[in-house]
N, C-alpha and C positions, 0 to 999 in steps of 0.2 A: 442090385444088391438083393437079389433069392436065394433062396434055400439052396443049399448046395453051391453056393460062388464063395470063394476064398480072396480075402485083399491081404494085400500089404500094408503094415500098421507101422505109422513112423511113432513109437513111445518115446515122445523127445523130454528129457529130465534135462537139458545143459540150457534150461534158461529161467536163467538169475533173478527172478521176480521175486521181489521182498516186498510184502504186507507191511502195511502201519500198525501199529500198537494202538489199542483202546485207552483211550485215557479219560472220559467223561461220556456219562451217558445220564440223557434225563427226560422225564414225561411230562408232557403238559398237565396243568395244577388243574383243582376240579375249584369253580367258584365257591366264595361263602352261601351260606343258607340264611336269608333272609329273616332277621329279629321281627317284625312285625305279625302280628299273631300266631307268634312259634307254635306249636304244638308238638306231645309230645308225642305224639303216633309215626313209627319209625317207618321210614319209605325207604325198602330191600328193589327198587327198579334196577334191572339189570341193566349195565353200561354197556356202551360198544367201546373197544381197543380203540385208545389212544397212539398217538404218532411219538414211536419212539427215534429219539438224537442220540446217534453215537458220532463222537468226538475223536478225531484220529490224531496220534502224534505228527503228522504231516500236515496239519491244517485244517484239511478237509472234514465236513460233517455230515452225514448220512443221514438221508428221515424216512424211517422207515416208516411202514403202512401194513395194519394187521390184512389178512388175506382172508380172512374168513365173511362171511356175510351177518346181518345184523338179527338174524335170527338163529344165528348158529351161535354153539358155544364151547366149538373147538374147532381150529385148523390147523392141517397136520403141518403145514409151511412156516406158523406164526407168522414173525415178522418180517417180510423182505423192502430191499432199499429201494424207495420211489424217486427218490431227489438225492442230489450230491451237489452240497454249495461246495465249491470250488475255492481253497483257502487260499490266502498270498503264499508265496512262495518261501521255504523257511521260515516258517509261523508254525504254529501249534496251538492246540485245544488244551487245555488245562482244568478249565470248567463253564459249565454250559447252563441256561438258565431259560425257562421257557414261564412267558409270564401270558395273562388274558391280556387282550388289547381295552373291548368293552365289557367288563365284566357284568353292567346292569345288563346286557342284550340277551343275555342266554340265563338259564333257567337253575337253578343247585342243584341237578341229576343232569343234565346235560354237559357231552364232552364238548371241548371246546373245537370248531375246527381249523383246518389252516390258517380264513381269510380273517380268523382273530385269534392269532396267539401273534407274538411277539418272540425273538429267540437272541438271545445275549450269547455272548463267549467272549470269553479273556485266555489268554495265551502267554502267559510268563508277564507281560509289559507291562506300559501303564494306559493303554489304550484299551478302553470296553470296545468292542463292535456289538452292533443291534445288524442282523440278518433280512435281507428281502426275500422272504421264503420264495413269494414266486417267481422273483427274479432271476433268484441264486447269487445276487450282489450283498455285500457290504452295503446296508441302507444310509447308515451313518458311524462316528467313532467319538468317541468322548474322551478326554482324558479324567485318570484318577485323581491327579493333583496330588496323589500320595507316594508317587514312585510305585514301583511292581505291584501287580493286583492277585491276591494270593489268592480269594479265596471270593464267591459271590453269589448272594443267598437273597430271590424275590420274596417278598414279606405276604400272609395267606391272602391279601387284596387285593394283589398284583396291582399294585399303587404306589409302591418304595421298592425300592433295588439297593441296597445294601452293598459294598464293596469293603473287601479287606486290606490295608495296603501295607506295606514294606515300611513307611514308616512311622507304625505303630497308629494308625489313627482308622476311623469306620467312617468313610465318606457313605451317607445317604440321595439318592439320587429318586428326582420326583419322574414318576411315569406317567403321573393322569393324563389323559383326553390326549393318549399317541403321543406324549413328547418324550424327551431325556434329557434332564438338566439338572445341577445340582442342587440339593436343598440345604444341606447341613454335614456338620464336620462335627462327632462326637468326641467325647477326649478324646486326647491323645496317651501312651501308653509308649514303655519302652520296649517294647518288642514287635515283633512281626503278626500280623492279625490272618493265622493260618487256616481256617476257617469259621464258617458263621450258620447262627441259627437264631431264627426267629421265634420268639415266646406267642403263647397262644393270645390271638388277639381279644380285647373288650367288648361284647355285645351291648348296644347300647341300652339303657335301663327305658323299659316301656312301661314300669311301671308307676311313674309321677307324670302327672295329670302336665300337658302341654298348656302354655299359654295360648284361649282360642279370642283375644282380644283381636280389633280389625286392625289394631297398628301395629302389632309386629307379627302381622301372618309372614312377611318375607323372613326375618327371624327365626321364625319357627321352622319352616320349611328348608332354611337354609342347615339348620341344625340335624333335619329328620335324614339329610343325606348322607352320613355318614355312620350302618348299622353297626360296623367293629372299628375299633380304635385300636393299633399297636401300641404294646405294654413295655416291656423291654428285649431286649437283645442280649445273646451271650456269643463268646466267642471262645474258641482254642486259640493262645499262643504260644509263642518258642521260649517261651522265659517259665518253665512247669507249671502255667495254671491258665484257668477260665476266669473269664470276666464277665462280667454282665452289667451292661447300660440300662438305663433308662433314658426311655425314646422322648418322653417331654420334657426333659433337661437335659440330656446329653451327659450326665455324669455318670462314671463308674461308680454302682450299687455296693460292690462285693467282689471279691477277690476267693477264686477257689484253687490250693495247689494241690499239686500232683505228686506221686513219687520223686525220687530224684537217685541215681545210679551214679556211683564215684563221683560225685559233683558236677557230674554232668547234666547239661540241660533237660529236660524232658519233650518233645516238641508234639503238644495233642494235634492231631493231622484232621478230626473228624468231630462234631458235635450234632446233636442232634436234641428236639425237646419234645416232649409228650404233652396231651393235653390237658393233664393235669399238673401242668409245671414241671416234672421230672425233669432233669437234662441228665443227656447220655453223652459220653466222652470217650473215645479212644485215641493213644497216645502212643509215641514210638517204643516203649517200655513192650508193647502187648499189652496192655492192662485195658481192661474196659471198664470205667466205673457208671455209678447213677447217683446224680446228687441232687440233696432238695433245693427247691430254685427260690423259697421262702429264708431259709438258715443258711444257703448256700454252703451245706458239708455233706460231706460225703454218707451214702447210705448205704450202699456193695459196690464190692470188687471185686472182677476176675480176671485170671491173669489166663485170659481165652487164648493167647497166638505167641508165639514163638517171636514174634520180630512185629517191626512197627504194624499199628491198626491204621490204615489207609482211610477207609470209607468206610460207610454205614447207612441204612437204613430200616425205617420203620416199616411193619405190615400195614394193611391200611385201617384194621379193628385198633391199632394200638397195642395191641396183644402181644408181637414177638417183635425184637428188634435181629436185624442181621449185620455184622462185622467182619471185614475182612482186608486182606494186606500184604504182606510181602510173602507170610507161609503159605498163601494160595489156598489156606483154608477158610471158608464161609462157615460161620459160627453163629447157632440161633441159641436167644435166650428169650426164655418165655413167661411171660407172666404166669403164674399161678395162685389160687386163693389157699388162702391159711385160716384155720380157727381163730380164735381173738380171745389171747391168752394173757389171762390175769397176774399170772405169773413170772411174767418177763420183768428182768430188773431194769430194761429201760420204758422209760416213759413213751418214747417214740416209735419201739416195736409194738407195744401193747395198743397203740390207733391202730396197728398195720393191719390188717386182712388178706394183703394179701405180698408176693416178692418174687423178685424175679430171679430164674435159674438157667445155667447155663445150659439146654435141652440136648443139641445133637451139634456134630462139626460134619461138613464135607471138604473133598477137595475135589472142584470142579475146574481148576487150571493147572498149569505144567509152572509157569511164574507168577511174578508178583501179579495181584487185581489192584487195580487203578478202581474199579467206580462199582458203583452198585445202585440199581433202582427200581421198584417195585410197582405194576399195575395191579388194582390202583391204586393212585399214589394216599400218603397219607398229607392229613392237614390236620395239624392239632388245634380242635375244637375244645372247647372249655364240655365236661362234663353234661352239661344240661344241653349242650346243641350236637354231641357229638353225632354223627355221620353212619350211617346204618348201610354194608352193603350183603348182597343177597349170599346165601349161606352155601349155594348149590352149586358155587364157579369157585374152584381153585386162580389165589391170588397168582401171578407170574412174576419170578426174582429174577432177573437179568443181571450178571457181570461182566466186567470183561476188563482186559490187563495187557503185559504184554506179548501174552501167545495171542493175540491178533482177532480172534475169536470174540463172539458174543455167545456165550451161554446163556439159556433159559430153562429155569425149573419151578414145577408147581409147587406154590407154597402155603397148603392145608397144614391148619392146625389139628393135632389126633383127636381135639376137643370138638372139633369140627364136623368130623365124619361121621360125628351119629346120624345124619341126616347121609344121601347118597351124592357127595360131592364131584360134580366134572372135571375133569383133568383138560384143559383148551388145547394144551399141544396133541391129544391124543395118543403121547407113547404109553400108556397103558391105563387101567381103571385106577391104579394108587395116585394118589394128587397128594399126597404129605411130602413136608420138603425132606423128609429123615429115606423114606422108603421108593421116591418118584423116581423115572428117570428121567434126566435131564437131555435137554437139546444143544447142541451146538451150530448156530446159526453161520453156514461156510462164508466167508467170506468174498469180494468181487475182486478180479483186477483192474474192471476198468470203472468210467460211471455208470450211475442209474443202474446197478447191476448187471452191468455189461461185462466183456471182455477187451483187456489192453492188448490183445493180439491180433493179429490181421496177416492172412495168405495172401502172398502173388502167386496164383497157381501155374501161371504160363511160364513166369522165370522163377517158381519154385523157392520163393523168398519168403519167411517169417518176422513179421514188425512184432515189436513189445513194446508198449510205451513204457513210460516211467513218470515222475516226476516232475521233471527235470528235460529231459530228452530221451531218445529211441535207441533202438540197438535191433540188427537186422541180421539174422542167418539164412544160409542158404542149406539145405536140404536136398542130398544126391537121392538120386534113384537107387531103389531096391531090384535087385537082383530078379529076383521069383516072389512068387506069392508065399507068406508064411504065419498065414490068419485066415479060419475059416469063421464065417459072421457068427456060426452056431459052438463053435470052439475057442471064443474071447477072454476065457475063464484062463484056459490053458497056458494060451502064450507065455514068450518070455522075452525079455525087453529085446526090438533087435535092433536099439542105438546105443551101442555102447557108450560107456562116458570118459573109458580111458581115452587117450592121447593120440594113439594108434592113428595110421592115414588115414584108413576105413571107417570113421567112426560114425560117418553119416553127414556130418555138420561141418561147417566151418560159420565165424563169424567172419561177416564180411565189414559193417559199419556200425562205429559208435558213437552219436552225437548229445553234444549237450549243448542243451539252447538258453538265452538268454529270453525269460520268460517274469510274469509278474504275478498272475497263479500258477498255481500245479496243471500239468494239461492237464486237458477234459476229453480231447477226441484224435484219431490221428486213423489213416488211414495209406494202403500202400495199391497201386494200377496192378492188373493183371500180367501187363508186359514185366513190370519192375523199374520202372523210369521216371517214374511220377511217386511222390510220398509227400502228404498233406499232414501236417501237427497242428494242433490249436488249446490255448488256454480260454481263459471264459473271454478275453479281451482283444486277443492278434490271432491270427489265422495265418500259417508261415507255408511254404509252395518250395518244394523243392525237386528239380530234375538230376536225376541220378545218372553218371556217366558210369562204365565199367571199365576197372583197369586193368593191366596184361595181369598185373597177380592175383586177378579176381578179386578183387576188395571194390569198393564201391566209393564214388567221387560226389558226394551232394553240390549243386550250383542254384541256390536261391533265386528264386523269382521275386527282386524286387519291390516290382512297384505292383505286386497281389493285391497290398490292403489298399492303393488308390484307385483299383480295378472294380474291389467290392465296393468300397464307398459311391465310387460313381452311381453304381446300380439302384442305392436305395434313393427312395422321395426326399426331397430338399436335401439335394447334394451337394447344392452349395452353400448352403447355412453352415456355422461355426459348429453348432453339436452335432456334431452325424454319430450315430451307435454305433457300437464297436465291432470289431469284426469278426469277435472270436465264433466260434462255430461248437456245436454241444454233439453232433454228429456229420460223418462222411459217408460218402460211399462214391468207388469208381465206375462208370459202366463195363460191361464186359469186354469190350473191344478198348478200354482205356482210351476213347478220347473224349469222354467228358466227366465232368468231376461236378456231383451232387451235395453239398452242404445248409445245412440249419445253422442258422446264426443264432446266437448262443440268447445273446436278451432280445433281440426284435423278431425272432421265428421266423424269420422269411425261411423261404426253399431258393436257394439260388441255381442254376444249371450253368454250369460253367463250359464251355468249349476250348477243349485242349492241343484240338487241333485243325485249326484255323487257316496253317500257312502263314500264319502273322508269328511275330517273335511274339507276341504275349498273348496271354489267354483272353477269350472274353464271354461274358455276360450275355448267355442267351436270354434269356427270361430268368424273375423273380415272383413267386408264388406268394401268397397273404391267407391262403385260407386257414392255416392254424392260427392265426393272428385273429380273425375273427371271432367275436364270440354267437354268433349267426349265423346258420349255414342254407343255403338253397339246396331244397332235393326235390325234384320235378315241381308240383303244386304247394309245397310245404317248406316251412321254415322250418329247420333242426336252432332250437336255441339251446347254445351249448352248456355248458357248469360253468357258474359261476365260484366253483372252488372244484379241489380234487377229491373232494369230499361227498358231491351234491349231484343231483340229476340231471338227465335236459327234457327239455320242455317240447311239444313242439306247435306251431299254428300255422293258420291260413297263409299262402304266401300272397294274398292280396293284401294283409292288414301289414305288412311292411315290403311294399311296392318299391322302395328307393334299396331296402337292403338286398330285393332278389336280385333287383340292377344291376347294382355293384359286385354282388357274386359270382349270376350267371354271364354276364359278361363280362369274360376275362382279361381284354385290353384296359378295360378301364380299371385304375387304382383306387385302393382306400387309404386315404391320409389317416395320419395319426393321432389326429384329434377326432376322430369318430364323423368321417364325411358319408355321404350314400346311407346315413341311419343305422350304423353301422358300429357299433362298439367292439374296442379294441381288447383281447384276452390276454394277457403274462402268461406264456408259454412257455415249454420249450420240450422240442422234436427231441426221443431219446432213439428212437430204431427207423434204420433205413432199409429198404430190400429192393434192386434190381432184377426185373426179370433173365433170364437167362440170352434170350432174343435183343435183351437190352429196350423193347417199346414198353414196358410196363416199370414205372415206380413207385412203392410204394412206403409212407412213412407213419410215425404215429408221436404219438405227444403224451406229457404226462397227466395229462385227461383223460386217456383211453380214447382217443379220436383218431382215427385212423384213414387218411386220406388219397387216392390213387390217381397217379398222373401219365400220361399219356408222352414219351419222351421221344415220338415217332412226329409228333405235330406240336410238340409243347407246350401242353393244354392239360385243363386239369380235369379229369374224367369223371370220380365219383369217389363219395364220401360211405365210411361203412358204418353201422348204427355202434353205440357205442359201448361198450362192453365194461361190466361193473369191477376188472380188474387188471392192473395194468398189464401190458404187453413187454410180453420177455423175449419171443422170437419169433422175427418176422423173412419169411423166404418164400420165393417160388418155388413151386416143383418142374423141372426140368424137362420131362416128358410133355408137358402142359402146361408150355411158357404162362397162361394166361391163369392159370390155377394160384391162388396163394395161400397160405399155410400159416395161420396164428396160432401162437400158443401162450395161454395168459399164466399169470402166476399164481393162481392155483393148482398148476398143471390140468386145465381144459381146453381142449384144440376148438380151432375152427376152419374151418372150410370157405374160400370163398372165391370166384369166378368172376375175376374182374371185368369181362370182357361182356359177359353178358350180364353185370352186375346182378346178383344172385347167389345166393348157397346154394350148391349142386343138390339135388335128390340123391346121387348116391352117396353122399357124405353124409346124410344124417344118420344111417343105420349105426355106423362106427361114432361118433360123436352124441350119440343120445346111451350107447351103451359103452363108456368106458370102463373098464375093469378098475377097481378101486385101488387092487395093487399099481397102478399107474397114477393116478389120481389123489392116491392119498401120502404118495411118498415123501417125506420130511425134507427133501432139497426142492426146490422148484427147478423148473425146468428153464434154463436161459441159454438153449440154443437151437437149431433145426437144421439138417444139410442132407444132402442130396449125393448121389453115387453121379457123376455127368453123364456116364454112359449107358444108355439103355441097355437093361438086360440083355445076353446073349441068346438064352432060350425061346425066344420070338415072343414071348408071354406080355401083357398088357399090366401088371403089377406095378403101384405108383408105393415105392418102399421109401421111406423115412429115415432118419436116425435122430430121435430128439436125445441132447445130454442137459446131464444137469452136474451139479459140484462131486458127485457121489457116483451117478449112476450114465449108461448108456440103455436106452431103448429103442427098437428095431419095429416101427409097426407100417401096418401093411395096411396106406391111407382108403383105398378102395376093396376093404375084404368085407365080405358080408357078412353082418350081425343081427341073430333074431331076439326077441323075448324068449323070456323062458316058456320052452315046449314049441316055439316056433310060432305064437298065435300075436302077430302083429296086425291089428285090426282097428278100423275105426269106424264111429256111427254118423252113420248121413242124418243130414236133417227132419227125412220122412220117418227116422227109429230104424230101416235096417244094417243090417252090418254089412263089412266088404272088407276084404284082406286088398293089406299094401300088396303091391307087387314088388316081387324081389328085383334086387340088382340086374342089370341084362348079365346073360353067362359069360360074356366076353372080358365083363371087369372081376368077377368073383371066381370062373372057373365054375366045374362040375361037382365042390362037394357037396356032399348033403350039410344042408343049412336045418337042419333041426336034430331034434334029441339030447343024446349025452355028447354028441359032438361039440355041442354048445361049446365049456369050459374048454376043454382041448384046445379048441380053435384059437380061440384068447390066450390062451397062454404061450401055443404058438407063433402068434402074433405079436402080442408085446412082450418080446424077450427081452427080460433084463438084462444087463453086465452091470458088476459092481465091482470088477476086479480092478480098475482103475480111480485113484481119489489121494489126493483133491484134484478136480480137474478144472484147467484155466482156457482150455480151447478144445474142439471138437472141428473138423472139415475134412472134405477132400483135396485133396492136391491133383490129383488124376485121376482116372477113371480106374477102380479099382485098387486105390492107392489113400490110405485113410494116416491124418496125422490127428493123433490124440498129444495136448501139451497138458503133463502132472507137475506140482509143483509140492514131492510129500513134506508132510508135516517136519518131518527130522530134517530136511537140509533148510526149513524155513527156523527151526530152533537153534541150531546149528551156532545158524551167525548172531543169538543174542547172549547175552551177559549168561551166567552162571546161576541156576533156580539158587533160592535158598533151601539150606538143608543143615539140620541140627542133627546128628547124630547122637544115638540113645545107646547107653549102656545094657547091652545083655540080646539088643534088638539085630534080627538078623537083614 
């Protein structure tokens, strides 16, 4: 793939891959601020990005992972998906709740991380589920006791969990010290309890003298543990008004209603409370009001939205609240100060100072928005503790609905910018939410930000997973060449989508599986004969016959899941883990099959062609399992979260773990044998060499480990890299070469064979061009031309894609500094120039001057003329299939936007 070589470009648009809808998305809470010698000296510490949950109408939950570094304070990527808890099957998200596990362990500026938060979801039922983040299981399920659970709000202690239910009552549910159990049943009520919001909690008074008598020091102590106390509770219901409880009797305070339309219900969908007791209400009318939460009536109203207000939230100053709903428009109202005027004939306006106004509206979706939620988040503090954050980072408003999408926009107040405010996603220097522009974060098909497609390149077949089950076409050959690499812009699709013989395609197989999640991984053999599905729990094996009408015949491999079981330790105990697999991959020659089991991370090798009617179990691998790795003299001690570092020491000072490592016949039990502690893993990317003796895989640690599939041994571990891994591949010319590319879009280079990053890779990988580097999709994929160049040339050529973009870079081109002066100081003080690339991998241009930019830009040539894009690969040498899945046929098949037409409006 050089300069001057033309492919043939299969633009396949006939498959039917439908996105889930955004229905809940939420940020992990920031702890209270400690009452004990409050002070009022406001602490502006800049935060690091929070792990944002999005909630899909399929079940599934995404947790996403800011990409930027902790001294940065923008990334052009923002947030991309690290984990996909894997939902039951016909389930749904509805709303999502992320509480602290220990909230005394971390600090009141400190984010919370993974191995302490907590993550709730309710889906229509009456069943809560609490999430094993790093499991990706269901940890436990509660029921409501109230029939359907509309609506579910953690209280600012992350100590109560609130639930709304169907039949009209607010089950209270206790979290301390990791449990979930119920505490209390508030009234009841005749309506449906549609959502909930929390009143700002009590600090506790430090200012009356403690009892310091020696007989009731436990007394005392027992009382000091608890700094905020929850006050009351209000709610939106279906019967036009709010309610509000109070939490140490359980009775309804006050009763607030709402408009009401032809006698029609009014049904508020959204509440919200400030820290000064305000509550904020939107209701199906469109009306957003603010009510005092002391007199419980009404204070403004505005009629912001055309059709019902869905969702809402608060900035994290308190300052602007944002609503939005079925019009698809997001609507900011902003506090502002008023005079304090004597002259007002009511008594209530003459306190005020200050009122809020409706400021600016966008429309940042195509349909209705389901959820809204803001970094960072707000937590309404009572006035005298309120929460200070730094002035110089534009807030980040996230929506999303059911155009599928998560949008992100910076949300500076215009009051804000006196000061020189940063915009974090970087599409420009404005960070106001009126004037920014906004991000739209592309969506994945498969998990962990993968792809649900997969080539047989030998019999020319395309798998799509789904839900549910697969669906497989087959792909003829093209005639002639009719894409030159440097002419991508050009093209014009050359699969047609009518009906015609010719049209490229045909489907050959469509299965649906009985399953208990949504799958997670699926994979298809190079021959076409072999195709492996899996959800988080069964792993299914299926051999593909072909019939005279070319359609394809699936014949399940029965007894697969008692093939794997056999494999793992204590396989004959009653609990064995389940089979499911979180990733596949076939060898090149199709006869062995490479799979990560979904909760215990093993690597299993599977042999498919044995000569036995059933497959079997060559070896099982443990080292992502480990949280301890061996590398020659040294212990790598891994993360203890996906959050956190690793460590590393002597490998004499744990002698039993290098044991267990470096010798690979011997196993580690699951109770932590050989000194040896066990990690919650799980493998998201696989990569076989092209030769087929090199494997390589990685986890959502960023661990990334290389096996040897010529002797079935585990070869070596690569250092750990600060973000996750999107695409993992050999390069083809140099079976032993491998290719990472992380998602911040930064590559890496590495030479498994001699374990090592090449010298001539670092020239290109210390100098990436930023138009690479800093482009707004990440990169999640890498693939190779199989045949070497024609022109006898040494060129190791690329094509990494991402949702948006294609680029062409040329792995081995020489890259200088500017002016060409790449030098470094010896230890004695004098200097000495690197030596450049040898001529045989860069060729004879000149490597200095103005040729500098030229070269770069010749090298990483973009295309952007293809998007949204869901697959990228070769099928043959010279033969490239890109799979687009555009935006209009995914809108196509939903409901009908809303739309009010205006008189006089064109």
């Amino acid at each position: 793939m050089v300069e001057g070589t033309t492919l043939s470009v299969h633009r396949c648009r006939f498959v039917d891959y439908q996105p889930s809808a955004v229905t809940a998305l939420a940020f992990p809470p920031l702890p209270l601020p400690s009452v004990k010698g409050k002070k009022k000296a406001a602490s502006r510490k800049r935060l690091r990005f929070g792990t944002l949950a999005i909630g899909r109408a399929n079940g599934n939950i995404e947790l996403c992972e800011w990409t930027g570094h902790e001294h940065q304070s923008s990334a052009p990527q923002a947030w991309v998906v690290k984990k996909t808890l894997s939902g039951p099957y016909m389930s749904k998200v509805d709303s999502l709740a992320f509480t602290i596990k220990y909230p005394d362990q971390i600090a009141a500026d400190e984010v919370p991380s993974w191995s302490n938060l907590r993550l709730f979801s309710a889906g229509g039922g009456s069943e809560l589920a609490e999430w094993d983040i790093e499991r990706g299981t269901i940890r436990r399920t509660i029921s409501s006791q109230g029939g359907s659970i509309w609506s579910a709000s953690a209280n600012p202690a992350s100590t109560l969990l609130a639930l709304g239910c169907e039949d009209g009552s607010v089950r209270i549910l206790s979290l301390e010290y990791d449990t979930l159990t119920h505490l209390r049943r508030l009234d009841r009520v005749k309506s449906r309890i549609l959502s909930l919001a929390w009143g700002p909690p009590v600090p506790r008074d430090t200012s009356k003298p403690s009892s310091t008598s020696h007989g009731n020091d436990e007394e005392s102590s027992d009382e000091e543990e608890d700094d905020w106390t929850d006050s009351w509770l209000v709610a939106g219901c279906s019967d036009s008004s709010l309610r509000k409880w109070d939490i140490a009797s359980g009775r309804v305070l006050d009763r607030m209603g709402t408009d009401k339309q032809r006698g029609e219900r009014t049904l508020v969908w959204t509440v919200g409370v400030l820290g000064d007791g305000m509550i904020v209400s939107g209701d199906s009318l469109g009306t957003v009001k603010f009510w005092d939460s002391r007199t419980c009536t009404q204070i403004q109203s505005f009629q912001a939205h055309n059709a019902d207000v869905l969702c809402l939230t608060i900035s994290p100053e308190g300052t602007a609240i944002y609503t939005s709903g079925v019009d698809q428009k997001v609507v900011q109202f902003t506090l502002v100060k008023t005079s304090q005027s004597s002259n007002a004939q009511s008594s209530l306006l003459s306190r005020a100072t200050s009122r809020w106004v409706q400021s600016t509206s966008r429309r940042l979706h195509s349909h209705d928005v389901r959820a809204l939620a803001i970094w960072p988040p707000y937590t309404p503090l009572p006035p005298s503790h309120k929460r200070q954050f730094p002035l110089d980072v534009a807030p980040l408003l996230a929506s999303g609905g059911l155009d599928m999408n998560v949008v992100i926009a910076p949300a500076a107040l215009p009051a804000s910018t006196m000061t020189k405010v940063v915009n974090p996603l970087g599409t420009s220097t404005i960070s106001t939410f009126e004037d920014a522009y906004h991000r739209r974060l592309a969506y994945s098909s498969g998990s962990f930000n993968g792809s649900a497609l997969h080539l047989a390149k030998g019999a020319r077949l395309l798998l799509c997973m789904r839900d549910s089950g697969i669906s497989i076409w087959k792909i003829s050959r093209k005639q002639k060449p009719s894409l030159g690499v440097e002419d991508m812009i050009t093209t014009e699709d050359p699969t047609p989508q009518s009906g015609a013989p010719d049209r490229g395609w045909d489907r050959v197989l469509d299965m649906a599986l009985n399953v208990t999640s949504n799958l997670v991984a699926s994979a298809i053999s190079d021959d076409g004969k072999w195709v492996t599905v899996s959800d988080w729990y069964e792993t299914k094996l299926f051999c593909l016959e072909q019939l005279a009408n070319g359609d394809l015949k699936p014949k399940r491999i029965r007894d697969f899941t008692a093939i794997i079981q056999s494999s793992f330790p204590n396989a004959k105990s009653n609990q064995l883990p389940s089979t499911g697999a979180s990733s596949f991959i076939f060898t090149p020659d199709s006869t062995k099959l490479v799979m990560a089991t979904a909760m215990s991370g093993y690597i299993l090798v599977i042999d498919l062609n044995t000569g036995e009617p059933k497959p079997r179990v060559l070896r099982r691998f443990e080292q992502h399992r480990m949280q301890n790795i061996v590398i020659g003299n040294r212990v790598v001690k891994g993360r203890k979260g996906p959050d956190q570092d690793v460590e590393m020491q002597d490998a004499d000072v744990e002698e039993k773990v290098a044991e267990g490592v470096s010798d690979n016949e011997s196993e580690v039990s699951d109770d932590g044998e050989n000194g040896n502690k066990q990690a919650s893993v799980t493998v998201t990317r696989m990569a076989v060499s092209p030769d087929g003796q090199w494997l390589a895989t990685s986890d959502d640690r960023s661990r990334t480990h290389v096996f040897n599939l010529d002797s079935i041994q585990h070869h070596c571990v690569l250092p750990t890299f600060p973000q996750p891994i999107h695409a993992l591949s050999f390069e083809p010319s140099s079976p032993s070469t491998l290719i990472l590319a992380l998602a911040n879009n930064t590559l890496q280079i590495y030479d498994v064979e001699s374990r090592q990053f090449p010298t001539w890779s670092r020239h290109l990988l210390s100098a990436l061009p930023p138009r690479f580097t800093q482009l707004h999709d990440p990169v999640l994929g890498v693939t190779f031309d199989p045949e070497p160049p024609a022109t006898g040339g040494t060129k190791k050529m690329a094509l990494f894609w991402g949702a948006t973009w294609l680029c062409k870079v040329q792995l081995d081109a020489a890259v200088w500094g500017y002016g060409g002066f790449d030098k470094k100081r010896r230890r004695d003080g004098k200097k000495y120039y690197l030596p450049p690339p040898p001529p045989q991998i860069h060729g004879s241009e000149d490597s200095r001057g103005g040729g500098q930019q030229e070269r770069q830009t010749r090298n990483f040539k973009l295309i952007t003329h293809y998007r949204p894009i869901l697959f990228v690969d070769f099928i043959a040498a010279g033969e490239l299939v890109i799979v687009e899945r555009p935006l209009v046929d995914v809108l196509s098949k939903l409901p009908p936007a809303f739309f009010k037409p205006k008189y006089g409006a064109s």
